[in-house]
C-alpha positions in Angstrom: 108.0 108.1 127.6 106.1 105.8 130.0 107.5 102.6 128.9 111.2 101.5 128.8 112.5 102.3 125.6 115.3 100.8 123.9 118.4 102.3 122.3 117.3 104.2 119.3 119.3 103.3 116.1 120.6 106.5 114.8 118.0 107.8 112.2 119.4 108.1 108.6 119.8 111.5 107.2 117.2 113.2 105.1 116.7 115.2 102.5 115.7 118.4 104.8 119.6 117.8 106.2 120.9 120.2 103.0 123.5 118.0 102.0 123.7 115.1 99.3 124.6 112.8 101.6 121.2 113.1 102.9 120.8 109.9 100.8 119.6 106.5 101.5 122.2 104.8 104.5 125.2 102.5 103.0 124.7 99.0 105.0 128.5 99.2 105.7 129.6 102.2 108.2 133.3 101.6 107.2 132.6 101.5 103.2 133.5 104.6 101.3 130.3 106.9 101.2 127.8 106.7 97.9 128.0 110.5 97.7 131.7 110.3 96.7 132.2 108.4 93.3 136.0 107.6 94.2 138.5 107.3 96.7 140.1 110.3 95.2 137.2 112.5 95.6 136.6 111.4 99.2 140.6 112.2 100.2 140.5 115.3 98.5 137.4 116.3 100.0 139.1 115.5 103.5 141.7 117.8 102.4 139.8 120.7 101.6 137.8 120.2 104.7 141.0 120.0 106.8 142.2 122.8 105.1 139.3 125.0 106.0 139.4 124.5 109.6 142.9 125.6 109.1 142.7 128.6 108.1 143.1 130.4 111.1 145.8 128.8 112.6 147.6 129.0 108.8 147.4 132.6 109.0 148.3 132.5 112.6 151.5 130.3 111.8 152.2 132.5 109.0 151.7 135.8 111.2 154.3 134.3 113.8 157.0 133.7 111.7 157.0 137.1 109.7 155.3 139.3 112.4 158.8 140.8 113.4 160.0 141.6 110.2 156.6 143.2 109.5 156.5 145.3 113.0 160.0 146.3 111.7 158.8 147.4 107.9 155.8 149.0 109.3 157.1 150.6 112.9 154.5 148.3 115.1 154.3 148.2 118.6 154.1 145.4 120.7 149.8 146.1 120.9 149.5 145.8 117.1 152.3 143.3 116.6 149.8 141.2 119.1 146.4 142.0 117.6 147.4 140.0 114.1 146.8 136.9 115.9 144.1 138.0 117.9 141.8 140.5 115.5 141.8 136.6 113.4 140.7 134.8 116.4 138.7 137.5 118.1 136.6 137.9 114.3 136.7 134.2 114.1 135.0 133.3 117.4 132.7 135.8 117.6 131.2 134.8 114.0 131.5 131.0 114.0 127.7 130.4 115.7 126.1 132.9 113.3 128.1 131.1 110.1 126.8 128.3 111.8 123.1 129.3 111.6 123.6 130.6 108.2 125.1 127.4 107.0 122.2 125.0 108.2 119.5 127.5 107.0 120.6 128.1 103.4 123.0 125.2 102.7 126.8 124.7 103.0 128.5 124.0 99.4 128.2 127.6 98.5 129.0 129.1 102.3 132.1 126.7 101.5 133.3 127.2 98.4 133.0 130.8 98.6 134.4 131.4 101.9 137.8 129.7 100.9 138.2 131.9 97.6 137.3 135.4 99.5 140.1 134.5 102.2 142.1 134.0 98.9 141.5 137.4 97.2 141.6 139.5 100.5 144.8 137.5 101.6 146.4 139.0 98.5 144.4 142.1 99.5 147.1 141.9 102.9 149.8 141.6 100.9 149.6 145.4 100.3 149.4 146.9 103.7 151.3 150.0 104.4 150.3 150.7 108.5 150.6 148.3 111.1 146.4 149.1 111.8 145.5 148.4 108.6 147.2 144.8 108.4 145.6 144.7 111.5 141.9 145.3 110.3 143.1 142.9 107.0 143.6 140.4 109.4 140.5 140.6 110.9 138.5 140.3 107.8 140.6 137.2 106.9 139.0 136.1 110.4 135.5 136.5 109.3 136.1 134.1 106.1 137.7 131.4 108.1 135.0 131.8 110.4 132.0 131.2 107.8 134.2 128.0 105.9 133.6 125.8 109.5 130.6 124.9 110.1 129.9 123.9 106.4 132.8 122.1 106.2 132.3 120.5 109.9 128.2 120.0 108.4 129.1 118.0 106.0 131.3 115.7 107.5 129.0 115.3 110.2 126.4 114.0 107.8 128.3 112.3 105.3 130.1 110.0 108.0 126.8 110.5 110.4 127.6 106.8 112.1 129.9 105.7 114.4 133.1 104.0 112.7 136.1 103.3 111.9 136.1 105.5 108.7 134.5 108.4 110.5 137.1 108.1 113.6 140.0 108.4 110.4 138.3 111.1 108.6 137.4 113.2 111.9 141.1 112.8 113.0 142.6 114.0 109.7 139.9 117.3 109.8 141.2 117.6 113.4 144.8 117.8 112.7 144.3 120.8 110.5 143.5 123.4 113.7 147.4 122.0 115.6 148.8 121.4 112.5 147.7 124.5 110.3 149.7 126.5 112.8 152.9 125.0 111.9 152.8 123.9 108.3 152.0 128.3 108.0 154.9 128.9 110.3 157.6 126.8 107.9 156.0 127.5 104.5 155.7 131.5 105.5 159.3 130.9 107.1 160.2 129.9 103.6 158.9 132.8 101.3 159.6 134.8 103.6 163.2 134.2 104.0 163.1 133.9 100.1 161.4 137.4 99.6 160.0 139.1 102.2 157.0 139.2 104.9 154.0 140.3 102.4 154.9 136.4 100.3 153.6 134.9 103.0 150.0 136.4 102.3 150.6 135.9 98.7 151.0 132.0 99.2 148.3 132.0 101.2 146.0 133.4 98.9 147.3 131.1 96.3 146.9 128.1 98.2 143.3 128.6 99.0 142.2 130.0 95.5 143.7 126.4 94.7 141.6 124.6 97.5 138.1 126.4 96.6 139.0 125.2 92.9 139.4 121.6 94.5 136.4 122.3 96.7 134.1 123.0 93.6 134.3 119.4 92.4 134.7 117.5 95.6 132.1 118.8 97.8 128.8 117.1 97.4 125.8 119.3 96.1 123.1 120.6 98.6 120.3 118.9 97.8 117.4 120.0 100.6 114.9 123.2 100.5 116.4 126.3 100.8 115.0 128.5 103.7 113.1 131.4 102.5 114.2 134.8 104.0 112.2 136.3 106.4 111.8 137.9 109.8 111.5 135.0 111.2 114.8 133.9 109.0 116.2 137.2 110.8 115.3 136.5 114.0 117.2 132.8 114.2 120.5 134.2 113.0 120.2 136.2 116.3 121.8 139.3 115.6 121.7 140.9 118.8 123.7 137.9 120.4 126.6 137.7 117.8 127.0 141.5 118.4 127.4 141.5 122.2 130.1 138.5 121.3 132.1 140.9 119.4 131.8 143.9 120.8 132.2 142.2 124.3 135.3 140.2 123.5 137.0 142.7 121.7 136.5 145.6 124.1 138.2 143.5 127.0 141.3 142.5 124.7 141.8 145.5 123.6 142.3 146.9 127.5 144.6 144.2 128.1 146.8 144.9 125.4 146.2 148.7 125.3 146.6 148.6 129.3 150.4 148.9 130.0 151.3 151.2 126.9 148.6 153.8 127.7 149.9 157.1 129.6 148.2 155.8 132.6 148.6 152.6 132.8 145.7 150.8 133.6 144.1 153.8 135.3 143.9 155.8 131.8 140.0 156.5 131.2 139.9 154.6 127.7 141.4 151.4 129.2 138.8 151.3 132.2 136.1 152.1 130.0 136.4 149.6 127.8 137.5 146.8 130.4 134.1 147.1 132.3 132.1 148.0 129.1 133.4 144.4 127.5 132.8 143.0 131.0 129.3 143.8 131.2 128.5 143.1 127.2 129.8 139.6 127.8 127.6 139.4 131.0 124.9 140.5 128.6 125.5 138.1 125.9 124.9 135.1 128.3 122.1 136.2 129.4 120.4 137.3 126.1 121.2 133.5 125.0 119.5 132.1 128.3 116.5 134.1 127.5 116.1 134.6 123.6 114.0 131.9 122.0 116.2 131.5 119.4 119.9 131.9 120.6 122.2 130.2 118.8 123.0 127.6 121.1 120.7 127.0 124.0 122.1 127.2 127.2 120.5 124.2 128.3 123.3 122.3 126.7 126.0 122.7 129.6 123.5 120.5 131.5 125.3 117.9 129.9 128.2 117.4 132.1 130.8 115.7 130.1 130.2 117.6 127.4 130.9 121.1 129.6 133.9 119.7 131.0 135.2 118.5 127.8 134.5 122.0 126.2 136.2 123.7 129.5 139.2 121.6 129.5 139.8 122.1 125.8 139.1 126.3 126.2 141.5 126.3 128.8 144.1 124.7 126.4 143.5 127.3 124.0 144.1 130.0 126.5 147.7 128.5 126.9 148.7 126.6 123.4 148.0 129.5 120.8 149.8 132.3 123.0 152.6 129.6 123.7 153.2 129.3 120.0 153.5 132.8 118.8 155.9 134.0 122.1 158.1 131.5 121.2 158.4 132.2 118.1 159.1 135.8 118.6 161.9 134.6 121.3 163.3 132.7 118.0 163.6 135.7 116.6 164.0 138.3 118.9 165.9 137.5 121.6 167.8 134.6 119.8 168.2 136.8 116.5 166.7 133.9 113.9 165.9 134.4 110.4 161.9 133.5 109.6 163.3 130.3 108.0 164.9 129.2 110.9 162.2 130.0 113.1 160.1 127.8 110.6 162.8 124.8 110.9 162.6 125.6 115.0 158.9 124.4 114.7 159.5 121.9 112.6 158.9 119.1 115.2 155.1 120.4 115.9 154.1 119.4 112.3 156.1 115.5 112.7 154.8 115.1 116.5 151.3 116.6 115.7 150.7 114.6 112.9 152.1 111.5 114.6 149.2 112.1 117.3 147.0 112.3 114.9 147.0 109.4 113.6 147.7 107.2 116.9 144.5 108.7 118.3 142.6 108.3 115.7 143.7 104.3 115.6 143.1 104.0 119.3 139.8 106.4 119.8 137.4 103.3 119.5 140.2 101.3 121.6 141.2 103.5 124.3 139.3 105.5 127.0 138.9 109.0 125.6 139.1 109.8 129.5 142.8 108.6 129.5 143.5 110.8 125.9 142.3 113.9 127.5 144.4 113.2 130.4 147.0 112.8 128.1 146.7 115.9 126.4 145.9 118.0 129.6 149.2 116.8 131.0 151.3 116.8 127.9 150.1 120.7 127.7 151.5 121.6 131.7 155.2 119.4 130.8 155.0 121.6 127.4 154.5 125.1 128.9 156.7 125.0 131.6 159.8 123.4 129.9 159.6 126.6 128.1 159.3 129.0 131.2 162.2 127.4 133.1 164.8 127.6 130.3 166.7 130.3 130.3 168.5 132.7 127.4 171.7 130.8 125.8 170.2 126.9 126.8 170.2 123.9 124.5 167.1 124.2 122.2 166.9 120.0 122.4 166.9 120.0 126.0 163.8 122.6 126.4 162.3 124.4 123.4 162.6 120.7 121.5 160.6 118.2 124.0 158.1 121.7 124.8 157.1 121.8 120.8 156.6 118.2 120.6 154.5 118.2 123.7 152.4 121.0 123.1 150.6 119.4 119.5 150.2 116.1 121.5 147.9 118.2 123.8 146.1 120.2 121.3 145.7 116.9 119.2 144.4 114.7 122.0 142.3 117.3 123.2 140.7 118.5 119.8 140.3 114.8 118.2 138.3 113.6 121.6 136.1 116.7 122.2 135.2 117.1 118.4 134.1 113.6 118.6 132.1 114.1 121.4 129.9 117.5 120.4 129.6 115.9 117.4 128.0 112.5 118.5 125.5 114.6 120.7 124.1 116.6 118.2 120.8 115.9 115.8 122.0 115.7 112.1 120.5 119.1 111.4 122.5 120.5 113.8 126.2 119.6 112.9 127.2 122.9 111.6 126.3 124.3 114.9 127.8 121.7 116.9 130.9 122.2 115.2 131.0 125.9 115.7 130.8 125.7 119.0 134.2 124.5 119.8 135.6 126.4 117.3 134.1 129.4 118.7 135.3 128.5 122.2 139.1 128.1 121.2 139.3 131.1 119.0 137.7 133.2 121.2 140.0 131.9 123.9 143.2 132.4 122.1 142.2 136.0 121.2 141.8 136.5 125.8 144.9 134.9 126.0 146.8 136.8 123.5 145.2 140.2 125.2 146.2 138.2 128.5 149.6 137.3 127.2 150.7 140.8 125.9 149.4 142.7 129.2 152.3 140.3 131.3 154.7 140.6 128.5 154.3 144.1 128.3 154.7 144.5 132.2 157.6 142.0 132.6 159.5 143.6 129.7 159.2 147.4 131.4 160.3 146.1 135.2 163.0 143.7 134.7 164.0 141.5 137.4 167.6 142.2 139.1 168.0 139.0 140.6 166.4 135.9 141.1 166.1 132.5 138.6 165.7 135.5 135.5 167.8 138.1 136.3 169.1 140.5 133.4 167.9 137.4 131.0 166.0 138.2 128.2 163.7 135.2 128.2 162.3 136.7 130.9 159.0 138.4 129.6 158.4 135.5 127.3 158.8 133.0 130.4 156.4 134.4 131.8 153.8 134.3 129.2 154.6 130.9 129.3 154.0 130.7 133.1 150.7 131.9 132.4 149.9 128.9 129.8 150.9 126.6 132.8 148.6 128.0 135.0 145.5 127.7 133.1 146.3 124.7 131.3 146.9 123.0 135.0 143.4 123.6 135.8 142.4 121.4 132.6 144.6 118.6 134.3 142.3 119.1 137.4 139.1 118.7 135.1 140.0 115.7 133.9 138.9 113.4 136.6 135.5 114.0 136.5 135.0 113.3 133.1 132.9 109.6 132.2 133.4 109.3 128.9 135.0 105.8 127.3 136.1 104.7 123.9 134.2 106.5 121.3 133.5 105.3 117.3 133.7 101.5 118.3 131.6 98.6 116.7 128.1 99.4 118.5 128.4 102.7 119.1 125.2 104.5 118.6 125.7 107.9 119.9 124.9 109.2 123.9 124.1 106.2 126.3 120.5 106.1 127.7 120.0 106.7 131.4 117.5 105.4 133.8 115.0 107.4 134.8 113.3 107.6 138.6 110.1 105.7 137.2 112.3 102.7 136.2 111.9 104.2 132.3 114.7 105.4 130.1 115.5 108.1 128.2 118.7 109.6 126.1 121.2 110.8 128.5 121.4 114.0 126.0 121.2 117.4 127.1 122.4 118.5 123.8 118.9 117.3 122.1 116.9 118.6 124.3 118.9 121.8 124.4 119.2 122.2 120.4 115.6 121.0 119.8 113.9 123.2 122.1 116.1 126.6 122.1 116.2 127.1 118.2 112.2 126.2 118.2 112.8 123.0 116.8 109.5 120.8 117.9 110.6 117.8 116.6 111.4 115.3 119.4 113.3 111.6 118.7 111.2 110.2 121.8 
């Protein structure tokens, strides 16, 4: 570290990455990758990988568009009509760094391939609810298997396109589209068979859609190829237990008080609600300081030292408060308050799917053109304009004129947002690591949707019980869903003020070999890359690239 040093040239997988495409390098960054043996295998490999990081937000979409008719069927109150979304998100979150460590230890084919066909059987499992609780628990399970399917599916990308490119921008845009997108393709397709049968279809088509992908997953997936870890306590001690438990138990004791707050016979004073607000308080305190102190927490805390990379992951959490809880109020409003069918609610969303995948693929031609600063501006902007065009409309107003340009806008924020920040975690992350770095922005949105859905259902609730006599919403019935919608505004405003501070500029152009080195006081250099050091040195790694 005494002399200069020059910018390292990113070095080529190897076999101890778990992957086959832990191969020798192809000379051409933008050529198809030697693992794959056709085009056809590389797209549908795409496509299983996009589908995975979908799952969630399928089931979500597909929740949203039936949950009424459900709630109806099965005599749910507003609590468990919101934890359907949020059990999925909450199990999600909470399990995505410990699928992560699971899926770098012992390889990712099988964590993927089998992930996809459990969410498949217990789907179908769903299907055959009879309590509002129990879809409830079902829906958390399903959580848990779209939880462990990410980080192998994010690993493998991450090694198979491990340099910056052309190809790699494309294929990370296409796996990004499936969190926005995944949403609304569930809402219309569950719309559909819903409409056509009735709310437990759209479990059933679920479960045959993935049974279909882990099929399709089977062939297209490359093979692990590196030593399997043997297990042991010190196997035990890196999957860090104690960590992923305070994440759970933390975040699901503090949404549950906020959606369990207004109906208790209290109010928020009742014993149960208190008790478990300041109990999940204090485990989530706990949790961040068990992972600053536990040699091997499943991701460092040294890595917000990085400060674009904290930013990034704050301005995109803060989206994720807003953009998931946007979604499903509106669609209830569809249906509720403006008495749609599940199809047309579906046909209502429509324009998410056409405008989300039209951002897709303009940022993904532009990422290696255009500032990434300016996209996430973008985004963050396009999210505020969204959220508030659907608080100020009012019961009985043109759907084009509000709900229309909010849908559109919405997806060009989560798009924007997602396709910049995966790119980023990504690039700052050691090969090795890639599941890990990819759970960790999955984690952060999941586990943000599930707070703003507890969030979300406490001012709903409240609104909803002490109607407003006069004023801009007086004896309207958009009124408890505006403001849900005024809360998305808020916290998606303070991403806009985030922004700014970012320094981050094009990203997967010709020359781009990861983070930029940065001058150090002695007139050396050395990586600009909290991340490495952070990875490296909390997980016990010894292994240094300087």
């Amino acid at each position: 570290m005494g002399q200069p040093a020059t910018t390292p040239e990113p070095a080529a997988p190897t076999q101890s990455d778990g992957a086959a495409a832990d191969g020798p390098p192809i000379s051409d960054p933008n050529a198809r990758p030697e693992v794959f043996s056709s085009t056809l295998q590389e797209v549908l490999f795409l496509l299983s990988c996009t589908l995975a990081v979908a799952m969630t937000s399928f089931l979500t979409g597909g929740v949203t568009v039936m949950s009424s008719f459900a709630a109806e069927e099965l005599k749910m109150s507003n609590a468990e009509i919101t934890w359907l979304p949020a059990s999925t998100s909450l199990s999600a979150g909470s399990l995505l760094l410990f699928f992560g460590s699971i899926s770098d230890v012992f390889g990712r084919k099988l964590l993927f391939t089998s992930s996809m066909f459990l969410f498949a059987i217990f789907c179908l499992g769903a299907s055959f609810s009879r309590s509002g609780i129990t879809l409830d628990i079902m829906n958390g399970i399903l959580g848990i298997f779209s939880a462990s399917v990410v980080p192998p599916a994010q690993g493998l990308l991450g090694t198979i396109y491990h340099k910056p490119s052309k190809r790699k921008n494309r294929a990370f845009g296409a796996f990004s589209a499936g969190n926005p997108l995944g949403f609304v393709f569930g809402c219309i397709f569950c719309g559909i068979v819903t409409q056509a049968w009735n709310w437990r279809a759209s479990y059933r088509l679920l479960a045959i859609v993935y049974a279909g992908v882990s099929a399709v997953a089977v062939w297209t997936v490359p093979r692990d190829r590196g030593e399997k870890v043997k297990w042991g306590s010190e196997t035990v001690k890196r999957l860090d237990l104690v960590g992923t438990g305070l994440t759970i138990a933390g975040i699901g004791m503090f949404c549950a008080a906020l959606s369990l707050g207004v109906d208790a016979p209290n109010g928020w004073k009742t014993p149960y609600v208190l008790v478990l607000l300041i109990l999940g308080l204090l485990l989530i305190i706990s949790f961040v300081v068990w992972e600053i102190y536990y040699p091997y927490s499943l991701i460092d805390m040294n890595i917000w030292k990085d400060r674009d990379f904290s930013i990034l992951l704050a301005i995109i959490s803060l989206g994720f408060v807003g953009f998931p809880v946007f979604s499903f109020w509106i669609s209830l409003y569809f249906q509720r308050a403006l008495e749609q069918s599940a199809l047309m609610t579906g046909v209502y969303l429509l324009p998410m799917a056409i405008c989300g995948f039209l951002a897709n693929v303009v940022a993904a031609l532009i990422q290696h053109k255009v500032s990434n600063k300016l996209l996430m501006g973008i985004g963050a902007f396009s999210y505020v304009v969204a959220f508030m065009l659907g608080a100020v409309q009012r019961h009985g107003d043109i759907y084009w004129a509000f709900s229309f340009p909010a849908l559109c806008l919405c997806v060009v924020g989560a798009d924007f947002e997602f396709i910049v920040t995966n790119m980023y975690v990504l690039s700052s992350m050691p090969a090795n690591k890639q599941s890990i770095a990819g759970s960790l922005i999955q984690t952060l949105t999941r586990l943000c949707s599930a707070i703003g859905y507890g969030i979300g259902t406490a001012i709903f609730d409240s609104v909803q019980r002490n109607p407003s006599s006069s004023g801009y919403y007086a004896n309207d019935a958009i009124e408890p869903y505006a403001a849900v919608f005024w809360l998305s505004t808020g916290v998606a405003f303070v991403g806009v003020l985030l922004v700014p501070f970012l320094r981050i500029g094009t990203q997967g152009h010709a020359g781009d070999e990861g983070r930029p080195l940065r001058k150090e006081e002695g007139g050396g250099e050395k990586l600009g890359d909290a991340v490495d050091e952070a990875v490296g040195g909390g997980r016990g790694d010894v292994e240094k690239g300087l």
